[in-house]
CHARMM-style PDB file with segment names, atoms N, HN, CA, C and O in Angstrom:
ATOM      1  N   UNK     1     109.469  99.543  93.513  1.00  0.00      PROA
ATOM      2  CA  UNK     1     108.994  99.031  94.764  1.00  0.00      PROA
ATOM      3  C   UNK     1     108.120 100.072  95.465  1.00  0.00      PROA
ATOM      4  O   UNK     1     107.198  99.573  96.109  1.00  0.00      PROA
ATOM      5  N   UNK     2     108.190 101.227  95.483  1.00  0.00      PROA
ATOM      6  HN  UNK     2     108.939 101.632  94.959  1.00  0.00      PROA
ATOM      7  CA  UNK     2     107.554 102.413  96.049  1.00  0.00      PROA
ATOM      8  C   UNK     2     106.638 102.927  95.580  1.00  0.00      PROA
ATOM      9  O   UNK     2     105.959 103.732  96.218  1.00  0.00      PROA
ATOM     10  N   UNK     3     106.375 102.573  94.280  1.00  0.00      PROA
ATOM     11  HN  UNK     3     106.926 101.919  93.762  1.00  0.00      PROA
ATOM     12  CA  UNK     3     105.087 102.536  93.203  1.00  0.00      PROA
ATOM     13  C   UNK     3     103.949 100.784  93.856  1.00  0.00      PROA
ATOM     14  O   UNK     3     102.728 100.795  94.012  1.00  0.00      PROA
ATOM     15  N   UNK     4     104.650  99.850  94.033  1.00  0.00      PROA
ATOM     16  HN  UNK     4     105.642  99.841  93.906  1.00  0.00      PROA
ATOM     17  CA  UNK     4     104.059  98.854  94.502  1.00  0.00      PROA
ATOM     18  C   UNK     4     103.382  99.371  96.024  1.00  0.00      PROA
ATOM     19  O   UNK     4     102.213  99.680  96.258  1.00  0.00      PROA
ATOM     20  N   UNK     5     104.328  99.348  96.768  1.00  0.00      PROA
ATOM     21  HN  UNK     5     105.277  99.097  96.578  1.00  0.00      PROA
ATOM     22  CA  UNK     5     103.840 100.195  97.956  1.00  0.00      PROA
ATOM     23  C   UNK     5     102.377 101.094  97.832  1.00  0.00      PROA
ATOM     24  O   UNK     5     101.313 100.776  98.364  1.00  0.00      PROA
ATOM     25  N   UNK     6     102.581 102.097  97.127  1.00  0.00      PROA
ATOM     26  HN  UNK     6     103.445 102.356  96.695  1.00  0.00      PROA
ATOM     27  CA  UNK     6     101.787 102.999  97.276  1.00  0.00      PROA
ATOM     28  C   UNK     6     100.236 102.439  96.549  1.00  0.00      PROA
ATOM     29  O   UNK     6      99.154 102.736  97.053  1.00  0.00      PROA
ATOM     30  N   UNK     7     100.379 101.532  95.208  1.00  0.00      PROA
ATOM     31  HN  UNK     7     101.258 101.291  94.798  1.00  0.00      PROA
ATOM     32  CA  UNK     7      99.031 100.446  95.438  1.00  0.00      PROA
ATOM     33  C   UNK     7      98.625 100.012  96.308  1.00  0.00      PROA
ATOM     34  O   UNK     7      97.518 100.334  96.740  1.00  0.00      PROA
ATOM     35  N   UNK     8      99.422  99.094  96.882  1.00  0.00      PROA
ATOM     36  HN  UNK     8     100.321  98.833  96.531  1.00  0.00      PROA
ATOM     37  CA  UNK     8      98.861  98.228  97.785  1.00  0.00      PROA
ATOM     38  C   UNK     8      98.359  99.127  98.933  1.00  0.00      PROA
ATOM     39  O   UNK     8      97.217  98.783  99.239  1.00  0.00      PROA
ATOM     40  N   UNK     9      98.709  99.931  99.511  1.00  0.00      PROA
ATOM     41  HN  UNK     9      99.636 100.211  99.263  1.00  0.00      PROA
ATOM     42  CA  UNK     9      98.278 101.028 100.311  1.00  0.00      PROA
ATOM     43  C   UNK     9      96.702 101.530 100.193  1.00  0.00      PROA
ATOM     44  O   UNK     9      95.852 101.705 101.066  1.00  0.00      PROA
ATOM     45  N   UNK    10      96.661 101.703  98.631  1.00  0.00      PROA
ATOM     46  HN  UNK    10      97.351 101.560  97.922  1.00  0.00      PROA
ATOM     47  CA  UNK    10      95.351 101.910  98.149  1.00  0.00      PROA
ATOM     48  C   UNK    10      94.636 100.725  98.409  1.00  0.00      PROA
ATOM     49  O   UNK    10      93.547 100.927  98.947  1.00  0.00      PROA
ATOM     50  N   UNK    11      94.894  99.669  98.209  1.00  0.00      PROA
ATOM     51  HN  UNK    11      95.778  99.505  97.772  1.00  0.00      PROA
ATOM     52  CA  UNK    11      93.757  98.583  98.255  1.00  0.00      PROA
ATOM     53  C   UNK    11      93.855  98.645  99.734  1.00  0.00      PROA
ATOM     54  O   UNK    11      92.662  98.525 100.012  1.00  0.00      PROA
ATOM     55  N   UNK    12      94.284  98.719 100.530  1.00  0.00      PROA
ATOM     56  HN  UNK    12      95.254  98.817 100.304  1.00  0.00      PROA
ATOM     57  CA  UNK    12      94.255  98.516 101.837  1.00  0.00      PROA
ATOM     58  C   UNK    12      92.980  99.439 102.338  1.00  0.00      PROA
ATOM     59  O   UNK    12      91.963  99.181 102.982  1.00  0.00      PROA
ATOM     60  N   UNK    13      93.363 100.291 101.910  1.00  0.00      PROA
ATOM     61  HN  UNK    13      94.189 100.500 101.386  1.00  0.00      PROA
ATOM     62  CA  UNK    13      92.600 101.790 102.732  1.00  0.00      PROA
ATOM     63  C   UNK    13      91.532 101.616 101.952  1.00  0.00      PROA
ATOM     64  O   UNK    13      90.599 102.252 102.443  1.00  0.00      PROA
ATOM     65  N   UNK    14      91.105 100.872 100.636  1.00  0.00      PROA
ATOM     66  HN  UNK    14      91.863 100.355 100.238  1.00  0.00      PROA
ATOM     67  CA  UNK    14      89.803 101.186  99.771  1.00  0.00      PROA
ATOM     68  C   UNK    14      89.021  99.933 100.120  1.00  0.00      PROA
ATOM     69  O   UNK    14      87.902 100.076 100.614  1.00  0.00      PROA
ATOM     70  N   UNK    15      89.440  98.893  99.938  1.00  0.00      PROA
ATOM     71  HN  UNK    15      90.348  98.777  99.536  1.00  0.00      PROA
ATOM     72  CA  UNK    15      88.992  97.727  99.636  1.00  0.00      PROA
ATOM     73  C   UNK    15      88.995  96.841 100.706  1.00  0.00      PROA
ATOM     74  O   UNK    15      87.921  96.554 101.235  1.00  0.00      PROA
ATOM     75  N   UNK    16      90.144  96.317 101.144  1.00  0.00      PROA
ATOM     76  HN  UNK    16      91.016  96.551 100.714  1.00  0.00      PROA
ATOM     77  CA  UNK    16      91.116  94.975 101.789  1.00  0.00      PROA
ATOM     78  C   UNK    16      90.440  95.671 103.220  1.00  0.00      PROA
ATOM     79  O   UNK    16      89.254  95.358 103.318  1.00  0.00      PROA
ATOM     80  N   UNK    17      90.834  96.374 104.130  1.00  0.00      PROA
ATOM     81  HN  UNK    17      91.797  96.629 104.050  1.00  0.00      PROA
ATOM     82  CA  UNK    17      90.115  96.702 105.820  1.00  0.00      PROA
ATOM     83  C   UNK    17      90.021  98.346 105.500  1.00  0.00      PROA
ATOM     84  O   UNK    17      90.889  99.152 105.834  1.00  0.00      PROA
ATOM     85  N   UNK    18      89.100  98.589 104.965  1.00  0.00      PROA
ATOM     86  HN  UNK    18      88.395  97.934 104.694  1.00  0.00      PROA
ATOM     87  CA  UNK    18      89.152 100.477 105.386  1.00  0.00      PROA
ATOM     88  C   UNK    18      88.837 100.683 106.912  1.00  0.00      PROA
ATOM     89  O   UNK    18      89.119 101.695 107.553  1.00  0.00      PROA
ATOM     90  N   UNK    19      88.303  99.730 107.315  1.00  0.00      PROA
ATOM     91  HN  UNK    19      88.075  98.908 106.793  1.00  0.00      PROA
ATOM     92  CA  UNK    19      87.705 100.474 109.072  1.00  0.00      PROA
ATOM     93  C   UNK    19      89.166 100.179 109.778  1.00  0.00      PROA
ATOM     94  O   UNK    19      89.453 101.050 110.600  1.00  0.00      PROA
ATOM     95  N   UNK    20      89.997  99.298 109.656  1.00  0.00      PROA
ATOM     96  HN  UNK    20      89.764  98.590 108.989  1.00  0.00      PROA
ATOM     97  CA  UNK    20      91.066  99.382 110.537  1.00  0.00      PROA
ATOM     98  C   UNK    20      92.515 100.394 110.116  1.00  0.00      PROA
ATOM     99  O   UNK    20      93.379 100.765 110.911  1.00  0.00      PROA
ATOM    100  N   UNK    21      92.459 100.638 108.862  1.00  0.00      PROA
ATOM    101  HN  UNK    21      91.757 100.336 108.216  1.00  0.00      PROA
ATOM    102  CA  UNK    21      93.597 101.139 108.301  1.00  0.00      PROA
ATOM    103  C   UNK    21      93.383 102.514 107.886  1.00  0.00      PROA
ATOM    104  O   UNK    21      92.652 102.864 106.959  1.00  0.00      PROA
ATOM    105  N   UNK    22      94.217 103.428 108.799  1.00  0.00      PROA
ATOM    106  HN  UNK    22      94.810 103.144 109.552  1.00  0.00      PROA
ATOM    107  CA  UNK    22      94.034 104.366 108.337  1.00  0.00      PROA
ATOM    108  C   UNK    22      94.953 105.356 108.426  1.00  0.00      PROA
ATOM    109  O   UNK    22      95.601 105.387 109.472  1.00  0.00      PROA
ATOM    110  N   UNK    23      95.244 106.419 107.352  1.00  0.00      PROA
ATOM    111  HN  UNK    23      94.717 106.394 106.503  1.00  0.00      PROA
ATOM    112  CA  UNK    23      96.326 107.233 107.339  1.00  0.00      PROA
ATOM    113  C   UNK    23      96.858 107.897 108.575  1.00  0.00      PROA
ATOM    114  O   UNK    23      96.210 108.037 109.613  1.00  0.00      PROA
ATOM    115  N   UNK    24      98.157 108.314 108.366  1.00  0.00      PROA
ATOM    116  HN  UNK    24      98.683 108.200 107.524  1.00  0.00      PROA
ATOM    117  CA  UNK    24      99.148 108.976 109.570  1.00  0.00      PROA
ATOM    118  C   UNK    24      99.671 110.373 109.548  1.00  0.00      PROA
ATOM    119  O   UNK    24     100.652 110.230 108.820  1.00  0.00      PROA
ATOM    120  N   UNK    25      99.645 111.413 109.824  1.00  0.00      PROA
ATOM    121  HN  UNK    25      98.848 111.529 110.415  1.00  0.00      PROA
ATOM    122  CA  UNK    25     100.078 112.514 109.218  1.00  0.00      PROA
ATOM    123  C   UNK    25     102.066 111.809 109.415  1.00  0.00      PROA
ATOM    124  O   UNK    25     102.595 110.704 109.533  1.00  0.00      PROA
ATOM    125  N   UNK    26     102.457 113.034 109.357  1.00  0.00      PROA
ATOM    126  HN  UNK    26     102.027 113.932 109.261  1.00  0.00      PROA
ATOM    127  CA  UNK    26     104.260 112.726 109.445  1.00  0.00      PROA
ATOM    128  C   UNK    26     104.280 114.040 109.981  1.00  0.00      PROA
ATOM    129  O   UNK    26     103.414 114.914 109.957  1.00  0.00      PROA
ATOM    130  N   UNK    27     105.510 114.024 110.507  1.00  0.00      PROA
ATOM    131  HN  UNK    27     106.214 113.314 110.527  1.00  0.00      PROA
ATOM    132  CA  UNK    27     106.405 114.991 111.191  1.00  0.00      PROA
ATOM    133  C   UNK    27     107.781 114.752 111.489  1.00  0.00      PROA
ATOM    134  O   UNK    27     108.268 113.762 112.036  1.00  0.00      PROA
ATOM    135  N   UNK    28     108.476 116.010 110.966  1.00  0.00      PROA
ATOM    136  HN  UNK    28     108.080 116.814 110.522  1.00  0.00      PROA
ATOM    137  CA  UNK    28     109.903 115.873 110.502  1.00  0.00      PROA
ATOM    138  C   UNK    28     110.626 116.946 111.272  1.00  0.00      PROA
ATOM    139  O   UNK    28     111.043 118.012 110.818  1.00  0.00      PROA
ATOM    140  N   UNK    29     110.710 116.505 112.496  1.00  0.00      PROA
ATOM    141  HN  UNK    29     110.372 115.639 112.865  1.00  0.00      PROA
ATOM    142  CA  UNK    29     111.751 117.399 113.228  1.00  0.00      PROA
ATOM    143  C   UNK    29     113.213 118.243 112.681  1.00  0.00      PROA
ATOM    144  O   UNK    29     114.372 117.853 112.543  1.00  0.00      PROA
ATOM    145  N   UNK    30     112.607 119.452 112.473  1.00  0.00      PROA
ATOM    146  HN  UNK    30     111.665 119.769 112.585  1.00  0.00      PROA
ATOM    147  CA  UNK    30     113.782 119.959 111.402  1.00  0.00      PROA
ATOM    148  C   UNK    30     114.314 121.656 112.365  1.00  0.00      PROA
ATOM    149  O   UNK    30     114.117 122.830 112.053  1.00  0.00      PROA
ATOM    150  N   UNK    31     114.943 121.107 113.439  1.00  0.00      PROA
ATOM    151  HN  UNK    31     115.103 120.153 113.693  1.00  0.00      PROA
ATOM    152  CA  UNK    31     115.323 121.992 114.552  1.00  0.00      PROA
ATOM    153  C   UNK    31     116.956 122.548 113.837  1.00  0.00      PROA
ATOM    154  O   UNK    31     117.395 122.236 112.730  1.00  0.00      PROA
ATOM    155  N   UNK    32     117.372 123.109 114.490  1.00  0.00      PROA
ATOM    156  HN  UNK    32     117.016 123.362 115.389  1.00  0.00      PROA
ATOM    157  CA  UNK    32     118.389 124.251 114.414  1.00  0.00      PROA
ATOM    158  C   UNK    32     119.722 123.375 114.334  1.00  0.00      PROA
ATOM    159  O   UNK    32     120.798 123.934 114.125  1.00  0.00      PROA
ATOM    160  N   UNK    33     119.655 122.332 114.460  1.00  0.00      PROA
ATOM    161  HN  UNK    33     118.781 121.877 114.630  1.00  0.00      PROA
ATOM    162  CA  UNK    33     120.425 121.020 114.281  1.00  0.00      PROA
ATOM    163  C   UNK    33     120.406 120.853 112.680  1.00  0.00      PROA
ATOM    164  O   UNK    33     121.513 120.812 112.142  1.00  0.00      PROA
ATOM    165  N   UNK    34     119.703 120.790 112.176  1.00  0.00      PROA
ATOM    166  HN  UNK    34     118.805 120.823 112.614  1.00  0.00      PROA
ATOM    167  CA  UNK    34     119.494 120.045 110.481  1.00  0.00      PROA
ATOM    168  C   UNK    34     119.747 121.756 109.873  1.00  0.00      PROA
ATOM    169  O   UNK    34     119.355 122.831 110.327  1.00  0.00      PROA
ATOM    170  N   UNK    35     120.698 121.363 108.482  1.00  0.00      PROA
ATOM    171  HN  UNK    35     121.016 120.490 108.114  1.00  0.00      PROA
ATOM    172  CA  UNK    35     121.060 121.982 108.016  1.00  0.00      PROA
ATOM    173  C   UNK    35     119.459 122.516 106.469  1.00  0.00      PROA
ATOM    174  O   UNK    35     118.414 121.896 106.273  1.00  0.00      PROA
ATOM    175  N   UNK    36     119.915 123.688 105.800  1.00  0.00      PROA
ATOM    176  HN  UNK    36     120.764 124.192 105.960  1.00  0.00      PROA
ATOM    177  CA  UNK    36     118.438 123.957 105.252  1.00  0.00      PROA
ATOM    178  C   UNK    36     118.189 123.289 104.297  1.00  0.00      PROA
ATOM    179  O   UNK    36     117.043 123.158 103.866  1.00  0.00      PROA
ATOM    180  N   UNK    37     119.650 122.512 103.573  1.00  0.00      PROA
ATOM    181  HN  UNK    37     120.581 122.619 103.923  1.00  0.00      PROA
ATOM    182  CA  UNK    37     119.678 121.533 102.519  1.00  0.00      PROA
ATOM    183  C   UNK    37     118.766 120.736 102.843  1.00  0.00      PROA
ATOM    184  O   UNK    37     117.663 120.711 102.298  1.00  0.00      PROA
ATOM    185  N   UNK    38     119.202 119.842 103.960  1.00  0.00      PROA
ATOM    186  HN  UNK    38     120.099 119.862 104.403  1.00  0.00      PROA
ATOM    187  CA  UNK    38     118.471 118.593 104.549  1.00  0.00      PROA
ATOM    188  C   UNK    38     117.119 118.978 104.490  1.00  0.00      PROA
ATOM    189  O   UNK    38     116.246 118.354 103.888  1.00  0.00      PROA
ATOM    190  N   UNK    39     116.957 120.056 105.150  1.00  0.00      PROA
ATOM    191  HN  UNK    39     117.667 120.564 105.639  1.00  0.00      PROA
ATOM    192  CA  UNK    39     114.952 120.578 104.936  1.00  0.00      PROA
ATOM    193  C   UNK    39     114.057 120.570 104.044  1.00  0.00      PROA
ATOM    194  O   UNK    39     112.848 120.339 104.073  1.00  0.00      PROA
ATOM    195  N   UNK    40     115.167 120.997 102.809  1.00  0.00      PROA
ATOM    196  HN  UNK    40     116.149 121.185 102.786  1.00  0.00      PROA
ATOM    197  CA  UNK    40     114.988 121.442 101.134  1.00  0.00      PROA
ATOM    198  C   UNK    40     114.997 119.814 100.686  1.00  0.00      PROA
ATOM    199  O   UNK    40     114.088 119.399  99.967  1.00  0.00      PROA
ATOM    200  N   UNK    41     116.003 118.970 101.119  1.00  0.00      PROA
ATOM    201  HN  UNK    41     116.742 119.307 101.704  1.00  0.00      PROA
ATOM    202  CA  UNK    41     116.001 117.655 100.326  1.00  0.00      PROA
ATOM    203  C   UNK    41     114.271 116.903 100.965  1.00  0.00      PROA
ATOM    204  O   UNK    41     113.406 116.327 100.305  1.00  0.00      PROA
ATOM    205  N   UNK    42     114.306 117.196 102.328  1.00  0.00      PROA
ATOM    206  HN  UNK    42     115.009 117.664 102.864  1.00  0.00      PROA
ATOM    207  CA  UNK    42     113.038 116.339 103.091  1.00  0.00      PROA
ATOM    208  C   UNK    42     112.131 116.995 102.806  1.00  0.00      PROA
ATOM    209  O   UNK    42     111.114 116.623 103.391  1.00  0.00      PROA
ATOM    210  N   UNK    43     111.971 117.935 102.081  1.00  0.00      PROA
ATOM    211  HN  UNK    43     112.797 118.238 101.606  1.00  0.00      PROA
ATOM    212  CA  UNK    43     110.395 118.329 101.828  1.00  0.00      PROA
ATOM    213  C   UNK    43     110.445 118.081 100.180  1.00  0.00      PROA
ATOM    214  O   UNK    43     109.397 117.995  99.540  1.00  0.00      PROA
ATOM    215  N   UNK    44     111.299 118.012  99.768  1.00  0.00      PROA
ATOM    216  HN  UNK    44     112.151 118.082 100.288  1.00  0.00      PROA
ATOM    217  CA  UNK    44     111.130 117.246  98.097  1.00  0.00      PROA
ATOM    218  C   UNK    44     110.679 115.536  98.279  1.00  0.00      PROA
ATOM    219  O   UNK    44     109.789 114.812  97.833  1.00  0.00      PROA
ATOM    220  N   UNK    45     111.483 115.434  98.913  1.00  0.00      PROA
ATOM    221  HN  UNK    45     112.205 116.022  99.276  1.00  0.00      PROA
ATOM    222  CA  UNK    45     111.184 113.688  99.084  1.00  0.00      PROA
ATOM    223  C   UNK    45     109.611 113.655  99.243  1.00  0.00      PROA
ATOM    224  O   UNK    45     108.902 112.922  98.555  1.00  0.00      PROA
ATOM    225  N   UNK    46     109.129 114.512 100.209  1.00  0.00      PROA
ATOM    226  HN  UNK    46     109.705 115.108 100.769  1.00  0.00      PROA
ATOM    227  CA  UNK    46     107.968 114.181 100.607  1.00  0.00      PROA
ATOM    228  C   UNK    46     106.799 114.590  99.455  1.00  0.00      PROA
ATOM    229  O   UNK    46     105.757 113.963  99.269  1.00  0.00      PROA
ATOM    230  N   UNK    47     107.169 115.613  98.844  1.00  0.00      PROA
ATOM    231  HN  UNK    47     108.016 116.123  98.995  1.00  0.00      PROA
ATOM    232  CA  UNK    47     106.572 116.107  97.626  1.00  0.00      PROA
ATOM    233  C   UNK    47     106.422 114.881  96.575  1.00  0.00      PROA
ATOM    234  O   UNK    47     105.459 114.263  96.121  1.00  0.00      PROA
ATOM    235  N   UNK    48     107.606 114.829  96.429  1.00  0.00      PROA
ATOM    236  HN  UNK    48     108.388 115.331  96.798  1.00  0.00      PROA
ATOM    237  CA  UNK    48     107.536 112.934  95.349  1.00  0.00      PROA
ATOM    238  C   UNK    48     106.841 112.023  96.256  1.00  0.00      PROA
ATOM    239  O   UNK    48     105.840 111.499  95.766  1.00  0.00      PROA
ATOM    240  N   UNK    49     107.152 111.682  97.555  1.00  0.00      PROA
ATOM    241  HN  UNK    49     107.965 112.107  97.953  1.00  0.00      PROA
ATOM    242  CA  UNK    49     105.887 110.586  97.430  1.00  0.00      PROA
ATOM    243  C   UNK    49     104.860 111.176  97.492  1.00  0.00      PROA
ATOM    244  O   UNK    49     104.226 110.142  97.705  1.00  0.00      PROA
ATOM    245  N   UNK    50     103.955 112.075  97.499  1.00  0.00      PROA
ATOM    246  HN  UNK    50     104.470 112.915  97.327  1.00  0.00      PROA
ATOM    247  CA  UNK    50     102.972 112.903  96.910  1.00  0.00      PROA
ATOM    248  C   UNK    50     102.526 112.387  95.844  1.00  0.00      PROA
ATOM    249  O   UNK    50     101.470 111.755  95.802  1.00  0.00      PROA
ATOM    250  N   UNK    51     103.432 112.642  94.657  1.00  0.00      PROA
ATOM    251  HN  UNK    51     104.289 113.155  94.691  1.00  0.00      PROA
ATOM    252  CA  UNK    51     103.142 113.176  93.256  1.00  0.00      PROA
ATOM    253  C   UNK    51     102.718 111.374  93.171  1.00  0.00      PROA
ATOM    254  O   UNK    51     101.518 111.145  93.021  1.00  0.00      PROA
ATOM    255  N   UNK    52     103.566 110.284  93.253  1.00  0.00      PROA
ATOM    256  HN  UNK    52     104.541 110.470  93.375  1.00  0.00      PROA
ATOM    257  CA  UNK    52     103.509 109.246  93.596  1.00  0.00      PROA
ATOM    258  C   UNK    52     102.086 108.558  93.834  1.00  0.00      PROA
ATOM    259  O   UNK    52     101.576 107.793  93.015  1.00  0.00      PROA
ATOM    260  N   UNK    53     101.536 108.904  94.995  1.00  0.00      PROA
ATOM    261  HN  UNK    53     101.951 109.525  95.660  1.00  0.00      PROA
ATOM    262  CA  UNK    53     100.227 108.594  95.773  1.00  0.00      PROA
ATOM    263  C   UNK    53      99.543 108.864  94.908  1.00  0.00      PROA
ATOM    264  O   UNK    53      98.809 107.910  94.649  1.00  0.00      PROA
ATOM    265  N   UNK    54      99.341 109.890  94.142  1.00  0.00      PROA
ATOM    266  HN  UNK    54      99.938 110.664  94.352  1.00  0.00      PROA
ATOM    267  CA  UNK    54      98.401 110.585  92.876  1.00  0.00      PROA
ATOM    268  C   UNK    54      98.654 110.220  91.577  1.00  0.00      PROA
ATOM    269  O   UNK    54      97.984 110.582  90.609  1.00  0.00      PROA
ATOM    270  N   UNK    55      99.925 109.275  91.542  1.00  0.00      PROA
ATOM    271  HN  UNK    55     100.469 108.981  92.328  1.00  0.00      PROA
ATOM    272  CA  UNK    55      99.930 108.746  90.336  1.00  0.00      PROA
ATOM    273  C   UNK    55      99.233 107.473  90.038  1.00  0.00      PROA
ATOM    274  O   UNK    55      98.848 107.158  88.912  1.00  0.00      PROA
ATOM    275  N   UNK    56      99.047 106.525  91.461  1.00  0.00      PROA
ATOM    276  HN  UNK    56      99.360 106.781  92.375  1.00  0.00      PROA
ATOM    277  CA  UNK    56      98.634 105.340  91.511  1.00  0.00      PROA
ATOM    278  C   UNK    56      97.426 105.696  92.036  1.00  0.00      PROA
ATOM    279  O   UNK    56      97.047 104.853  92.849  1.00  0.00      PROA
ATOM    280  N   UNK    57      96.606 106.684  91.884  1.00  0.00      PROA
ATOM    281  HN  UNK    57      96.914 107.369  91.224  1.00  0.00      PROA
ATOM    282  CA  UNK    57      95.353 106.947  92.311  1.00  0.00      PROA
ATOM    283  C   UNK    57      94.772 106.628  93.751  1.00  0.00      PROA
ATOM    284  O   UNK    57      93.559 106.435  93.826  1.00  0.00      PROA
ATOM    285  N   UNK    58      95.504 106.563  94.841  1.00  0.00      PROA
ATOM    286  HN  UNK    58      96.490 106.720  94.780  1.00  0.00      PROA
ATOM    287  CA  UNK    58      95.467 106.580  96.140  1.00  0.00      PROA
ATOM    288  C   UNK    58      94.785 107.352  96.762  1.00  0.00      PROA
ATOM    289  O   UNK    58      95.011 108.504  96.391  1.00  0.00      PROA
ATOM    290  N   UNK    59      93.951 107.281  97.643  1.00  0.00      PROA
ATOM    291  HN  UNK    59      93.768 106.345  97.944  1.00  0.00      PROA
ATOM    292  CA  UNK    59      93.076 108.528  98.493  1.00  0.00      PROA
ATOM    293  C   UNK    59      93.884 108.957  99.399  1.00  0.00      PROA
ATOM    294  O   UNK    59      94.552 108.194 100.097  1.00  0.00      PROA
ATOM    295  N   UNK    60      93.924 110.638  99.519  1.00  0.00      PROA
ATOM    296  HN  UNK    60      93.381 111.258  98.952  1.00  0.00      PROA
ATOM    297  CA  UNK    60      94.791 110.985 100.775  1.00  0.00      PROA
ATOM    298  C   UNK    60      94.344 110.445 102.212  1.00  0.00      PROA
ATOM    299  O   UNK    60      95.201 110.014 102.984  1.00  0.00      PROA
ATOM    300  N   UNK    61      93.077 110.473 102.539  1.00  0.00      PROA
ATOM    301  HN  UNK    61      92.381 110.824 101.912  1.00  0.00      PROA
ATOM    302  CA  UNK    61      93.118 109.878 103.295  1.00  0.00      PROA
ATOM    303  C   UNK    61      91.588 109.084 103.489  1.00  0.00      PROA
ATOM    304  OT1 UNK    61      91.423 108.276 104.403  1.00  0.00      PROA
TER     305      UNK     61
END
């Protein structure tokens, strides 16, 4: 499903409306509250959908 996602994303942003759709940065509040695991797990996650975006040939932005 997250491989589907990340197509359709592409046709969106390439094809389907490029003038209205357009990428978001993220930000992951990772204060003195969140442990370094959690930091270590949320910046892998984000790394895979990365690797992801570049597998289905997606423009960053």
């Amino acid at each position: 499903m997250a491989r589907e996602c990340a197509v359709e994303r592409g046709i969106l942003l390439t094809r389907t409306a490029p003038h209205p759709v357009h990428p978001l940065p993220m930000v992951l509040p990772l204060g003195p509250m969140v442990a370094p695991e959690q930091g270590a797990s949320a910046a892998v996650g984000l790394r895979l959908s990365d690797a992801l975006r570049v597998g289905t040939h997606t423009p960053r932005d």
